[in-house]
C-alpha positions in Angstrom: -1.0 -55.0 32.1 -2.1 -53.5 29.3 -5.0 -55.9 28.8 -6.2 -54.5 32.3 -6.9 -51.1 31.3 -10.6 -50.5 30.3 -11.0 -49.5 26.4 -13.1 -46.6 24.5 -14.3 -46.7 21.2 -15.0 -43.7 19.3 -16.6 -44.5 16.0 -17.1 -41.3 13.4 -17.8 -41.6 9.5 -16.2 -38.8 8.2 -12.6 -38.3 9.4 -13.5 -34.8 9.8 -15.6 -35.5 12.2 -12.7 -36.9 14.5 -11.6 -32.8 14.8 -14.6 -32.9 17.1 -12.3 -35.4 19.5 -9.4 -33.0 20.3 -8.4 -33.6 23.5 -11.0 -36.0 24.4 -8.5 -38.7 23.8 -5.3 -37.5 25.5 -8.1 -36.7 28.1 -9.1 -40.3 28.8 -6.0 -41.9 27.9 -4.5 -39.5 31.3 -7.4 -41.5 33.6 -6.6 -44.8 31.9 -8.1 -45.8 29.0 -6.9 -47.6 25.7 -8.5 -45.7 22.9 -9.5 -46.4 19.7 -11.2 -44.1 16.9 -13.1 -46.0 13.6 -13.2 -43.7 11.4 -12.9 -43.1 7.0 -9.6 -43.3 6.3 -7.8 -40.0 5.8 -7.6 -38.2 2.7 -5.3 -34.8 1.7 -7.7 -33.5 -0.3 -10.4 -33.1 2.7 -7.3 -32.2 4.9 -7.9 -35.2 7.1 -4.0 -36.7 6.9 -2.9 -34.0 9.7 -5.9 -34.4 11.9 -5.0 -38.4 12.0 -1.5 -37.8 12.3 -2.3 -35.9 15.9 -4.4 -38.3 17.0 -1.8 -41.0 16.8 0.8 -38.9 17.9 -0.2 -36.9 20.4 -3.0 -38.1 21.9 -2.0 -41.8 21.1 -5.2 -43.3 19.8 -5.5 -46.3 17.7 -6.9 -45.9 14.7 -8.9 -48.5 12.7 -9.8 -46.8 8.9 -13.1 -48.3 8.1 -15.3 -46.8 5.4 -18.5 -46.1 6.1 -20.9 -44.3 3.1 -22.7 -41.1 4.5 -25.2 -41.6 2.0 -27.8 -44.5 2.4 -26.3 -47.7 0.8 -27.7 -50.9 2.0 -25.4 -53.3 0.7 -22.2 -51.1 1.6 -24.1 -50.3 5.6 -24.4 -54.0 6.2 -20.8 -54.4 5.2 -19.3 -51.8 7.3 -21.9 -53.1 10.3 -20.1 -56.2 9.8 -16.6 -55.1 10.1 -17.7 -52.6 12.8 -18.9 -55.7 14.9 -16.0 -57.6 14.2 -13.5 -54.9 15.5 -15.5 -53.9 18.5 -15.3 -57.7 19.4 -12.1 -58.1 18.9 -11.1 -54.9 21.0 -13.9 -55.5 23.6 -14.5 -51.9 24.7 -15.9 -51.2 28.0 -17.6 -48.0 26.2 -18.7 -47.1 22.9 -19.1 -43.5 21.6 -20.8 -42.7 18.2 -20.9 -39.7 16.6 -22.6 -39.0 13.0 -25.7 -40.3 11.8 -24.0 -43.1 9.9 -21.5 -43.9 12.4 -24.4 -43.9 15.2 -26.3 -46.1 13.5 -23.7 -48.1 12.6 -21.9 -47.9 16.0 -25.1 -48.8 18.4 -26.0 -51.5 16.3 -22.4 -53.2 16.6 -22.0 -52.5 19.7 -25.5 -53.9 21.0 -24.8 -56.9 18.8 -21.5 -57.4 21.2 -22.8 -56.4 24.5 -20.6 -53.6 25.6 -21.3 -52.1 28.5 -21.6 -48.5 28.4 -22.9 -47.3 24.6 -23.2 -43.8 24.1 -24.7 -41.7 20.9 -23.5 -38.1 20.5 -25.8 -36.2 18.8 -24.5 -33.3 16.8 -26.9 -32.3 14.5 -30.2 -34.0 13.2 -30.1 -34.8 9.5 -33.7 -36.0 9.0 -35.1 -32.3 9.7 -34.2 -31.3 6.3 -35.5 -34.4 4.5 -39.5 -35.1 3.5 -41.1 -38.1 2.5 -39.5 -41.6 2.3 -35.9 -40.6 3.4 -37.3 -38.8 6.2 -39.1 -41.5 7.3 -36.3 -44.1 6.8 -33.4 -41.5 9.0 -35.9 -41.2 11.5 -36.3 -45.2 11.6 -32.3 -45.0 12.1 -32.0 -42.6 14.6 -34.6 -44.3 16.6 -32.3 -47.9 15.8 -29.2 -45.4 17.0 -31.1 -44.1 20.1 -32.6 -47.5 20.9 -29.3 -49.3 21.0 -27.6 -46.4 23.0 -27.5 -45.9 27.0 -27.1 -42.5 26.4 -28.0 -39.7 23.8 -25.5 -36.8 24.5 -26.9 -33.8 22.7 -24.9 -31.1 22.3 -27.0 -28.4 22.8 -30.8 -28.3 24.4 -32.5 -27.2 21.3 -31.4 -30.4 19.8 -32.3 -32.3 22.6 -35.5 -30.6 22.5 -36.3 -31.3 18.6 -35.0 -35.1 19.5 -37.2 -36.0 21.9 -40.3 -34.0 20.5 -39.6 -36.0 17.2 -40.0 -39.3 19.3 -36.5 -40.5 18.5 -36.1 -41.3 22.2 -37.3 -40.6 26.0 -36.5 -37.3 27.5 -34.2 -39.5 30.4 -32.5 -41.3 28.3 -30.9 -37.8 26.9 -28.0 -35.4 28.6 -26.6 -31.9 27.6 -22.9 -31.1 29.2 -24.0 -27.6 30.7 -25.3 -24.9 28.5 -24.3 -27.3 25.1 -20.7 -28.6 23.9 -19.7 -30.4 21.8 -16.4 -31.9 22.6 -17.3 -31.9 27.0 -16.7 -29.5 29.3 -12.7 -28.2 30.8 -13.2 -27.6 34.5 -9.9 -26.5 35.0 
């Protein structure tokens, strides 16, 4: 029965990041969805054990330590993209949601090399605007790769969405912003 219930992925580089998810997960679990989180493993020293811990827990999530470099690392990216497609194959998620640069490069990519249905990018902050030259040019070739890949940029506020599109990352349609900006959704009750 299990097997019947559509699965999320939510795939974030740092495990700090995954303090962004709180809630989300109990959230869909409660409408019927097997989630999983790819993320860095945890670590004490960045506090990340107890954030894990809750997830698991609490909100019941799988989680699937994967490291993924922050930095730009060819050799290491191609490794984790590799990993990251095998997982998501193996788990065949009905939806895919990517948060980070890394991890939204990483993420689309994967997940367009498997197909899944419903791939989403959520866009928290734009790393390339405080970069010149070569590395500029090489994050904005990724976050167009991230963007391109994606159904769906979810930007959490319009300024970003703004400075996204007028970059030419991707097409003003393509983008959403849950009501005046959020970053972990919107509680309507």
């Amino acid at each position: 029965m299990a097997d019947a219930l559509p699965r999320i992925v939510y795939i974030t580089t740092n495990a700090m990041s995954l303090r962004f998810l709180a809630g989300q997960i109990g959230y869909m679990r409660e409408r019927g969805f097997r989630v999983s989180v790819v993320a860095s493993p945890p670590c004490e020293k960045e506090g990340t054990v107890d954030v894990y811990r809750q997830l698991i827990d609490c909100d019941g999530a799988e989680m699937i330590s994967e490291v993924m470099s922050r930095e730009m690392d060819p050799w290491q990216d191609c490794q984790s993209l590799a990993r990251i497609t095998r997982h998501l194959r193996r788990l065949s998620p009905s939806i895919v949601n990517a948060g980070t640069p890394k991890a939204g490069l990483l993420g689309m990519l994967a997940a367009r090399i498997v197909n899944t249905p419903i791939r989403l990018y959520t866009l928290r902050g734009l790393r390339l605007e405080t970069c010149a030259g070569v590395k500029r040019r090489i994050l904005w070739g990724a976050e167009r790769a991230a963007s391109c890949c994606a159904h769906r940029v979810i930007c959490v506020s319009h300024s970003l969405r703004d400075a996204y599109v007028a970059e030419g990352l991707t097409e003003p349609e393509k983008t959403v912003t849950l009501g005046q900006g959020a970053s972990n959704g919107i509680d309507l009750e």
